[in-house]
Each structure stands twice: as C-alpha cells, then as structure tokens.
N, C-alpha and C positions, 0 to 999 in steps of 0.2 A: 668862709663856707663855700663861697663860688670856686676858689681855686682845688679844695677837696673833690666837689663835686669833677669839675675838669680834670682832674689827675684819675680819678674814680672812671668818668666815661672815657679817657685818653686807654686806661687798663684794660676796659672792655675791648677796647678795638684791637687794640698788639692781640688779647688773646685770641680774640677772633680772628684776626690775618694771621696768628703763628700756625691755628687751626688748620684753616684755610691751605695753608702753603703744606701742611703735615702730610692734610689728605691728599692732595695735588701730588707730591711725591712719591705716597704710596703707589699712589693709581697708576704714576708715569713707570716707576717701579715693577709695579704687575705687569703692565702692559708691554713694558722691554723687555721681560722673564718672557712670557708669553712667546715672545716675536721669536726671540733668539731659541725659544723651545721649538717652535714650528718649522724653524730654519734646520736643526737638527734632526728636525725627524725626517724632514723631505733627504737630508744625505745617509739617511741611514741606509735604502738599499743600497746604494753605491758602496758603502765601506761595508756592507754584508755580500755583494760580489766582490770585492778586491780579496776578503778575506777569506774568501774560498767553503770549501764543503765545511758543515756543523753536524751537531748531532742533539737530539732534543737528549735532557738529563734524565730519558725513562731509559735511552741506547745507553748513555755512560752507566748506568746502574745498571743492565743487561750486562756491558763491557766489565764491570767489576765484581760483580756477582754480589752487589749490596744493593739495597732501596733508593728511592728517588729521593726518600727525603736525605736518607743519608748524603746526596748528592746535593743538596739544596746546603746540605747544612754546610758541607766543602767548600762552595759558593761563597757561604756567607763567613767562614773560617781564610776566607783569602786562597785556599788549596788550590781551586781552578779558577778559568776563566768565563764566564760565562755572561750574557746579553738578554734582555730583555725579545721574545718572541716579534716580529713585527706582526702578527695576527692581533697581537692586543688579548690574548685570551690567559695572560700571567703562567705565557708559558716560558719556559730560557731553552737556550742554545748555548750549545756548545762549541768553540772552533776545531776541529778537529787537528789543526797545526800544533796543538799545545801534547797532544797524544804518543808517546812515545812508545809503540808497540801497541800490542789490542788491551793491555790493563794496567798502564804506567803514562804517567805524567811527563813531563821533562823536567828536570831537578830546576829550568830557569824560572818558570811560573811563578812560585810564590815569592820568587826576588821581584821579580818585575810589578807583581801588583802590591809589593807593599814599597816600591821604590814609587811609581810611579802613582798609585791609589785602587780603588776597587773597581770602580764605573767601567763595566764591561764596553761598553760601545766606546768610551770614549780611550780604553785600551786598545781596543779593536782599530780604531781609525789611528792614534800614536802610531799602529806595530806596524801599519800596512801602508801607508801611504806614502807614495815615491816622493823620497829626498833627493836635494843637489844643495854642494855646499858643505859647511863644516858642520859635523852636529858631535857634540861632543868631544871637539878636537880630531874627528875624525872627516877623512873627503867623502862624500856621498855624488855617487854622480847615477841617480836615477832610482837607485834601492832602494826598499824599504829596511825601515829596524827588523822588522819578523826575516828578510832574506839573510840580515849579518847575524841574527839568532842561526837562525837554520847553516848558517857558517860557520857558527864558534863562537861568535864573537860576542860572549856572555856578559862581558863587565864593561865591554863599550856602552851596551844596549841599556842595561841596568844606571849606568851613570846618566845615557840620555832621561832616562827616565827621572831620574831624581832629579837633574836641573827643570824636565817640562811639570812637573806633578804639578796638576792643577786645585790639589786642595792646599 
C-alpha cells in the first residue's frame, strides 16, 4: 500500500513540475515574441525611408479608378504590395516602386510575394536593404534586390526570394 501511495504522490509531482516547466515556456515564449516584435517595429521607420515615397490604398484606388476595398482585397489576393500604416490607425501603404505607370503594376510583384510570402514590411526591408556578397549566386556589392528589380533582373530577385522566404 505505501509503495502505491509513493508512486501516486511521485505522479503528482512530475505532473506538477511538467506543468510548471509548460507555463514557464509559454511565458519565455510570449516574452521572446514580444521582444523580437518591438525590435521590429523600432526599424520600421528606417525601412519605410529606404523604401522611399508610398501611397495610402484610398490614392491606388483613385489611381485605378476602383474602391479601396477592392484594393485591400488585391492586398490580400497577393496582387500588390502593401504595409501596415505606422500611425496604428489599420491603415496600409503602398510602395510606390511596385507602380509601373499611373494604373499598372509591375508584372514582378505577384512572383515576388508568392516567392518570397505576403508580409508587407518584411517584403519591404528583403527588397531594400543594401547587399555585399553573393545572394543568390549573384555579386552584390552595396545594392538592394528592388535596385537589380528596377535593372531587369527579375528571376535573380525572385530566386532570392524563394531561398530567404521566411514562412
């Protein structure tokens, strides 16, 4: 009977330390999300100036002569590119670099965000941010991906992007 009981209050405690370690986990868990989320937003203006002039999605629907939501729904269709407002007020931008004339796209856009994923900002800092080094099998000595888009160079940019895709 003593050794039941002992194996009985032995179970108690594993459950309770496995507990124990679960929530500990989570918590460390939230708290690295957190950290690494606040780290991100402190760079967001920095890669909302690298990546130059935007347009809120009321201008691109002005620019194409459809509704905003129809714009939103593009957005969420992969068709453009677009970023969370830093106002906080659930507004988006637009990069204006993805614009090819006052009512057309660039045919690269929707390779690039299903190559690389949707996450506007984190599209935004990939395309803009100065390279050195090989990327892609390619020399980068200072560039960003969006300057060898704005070159031609559609299918370098596209394969970078498949190898970084961070989902």
């Amino acid at each position: 009977m003593g050794a039941i009981r002992d194996t009985e209050r032995l179970l108690r405690v594993v459950s309770f330390s496995l507990k124990e370690l679960t929530n500990r986990a989570e918590v460390r868990t939230r708290t690295l999300r957190e950290y690494l989320s606040a780290i991100g937003d402190t760079a967001k203006p920095l890669i909302e100036r690298r990546s130059g002039p935007s347009i809120s999605s009321a201008e691109a629907a002005k620019r194409f002569e459809v509704s905003d939501e129809t714009i939103r729904s593009w957005i969420i269709a992969s068709r453009c590119i677009a970023y969370d407002d830093l106002s906080k007020k659930k507004r988006v931008r637009l990069p204006e670099w993805q614009f090819l004339g006052p009512n057309r796209l660039h045919e690269w856009v929707r390779p690039v965000i299903e190559a690389f994923g949707e996450n506007g900002w984190a599209i935004l800092d990939f395309l803009t941010v100065p390279r050195s080094g090989l990327v892609a099998d390619a020399e980068f000595n200072g560039e960003s991906l969006l300057q060898r888009l704005q070159a031609g160079e559609i299918d370098l940019v596209i394969e970078a992007a498949r190898r970084a895709n961070p989902n």
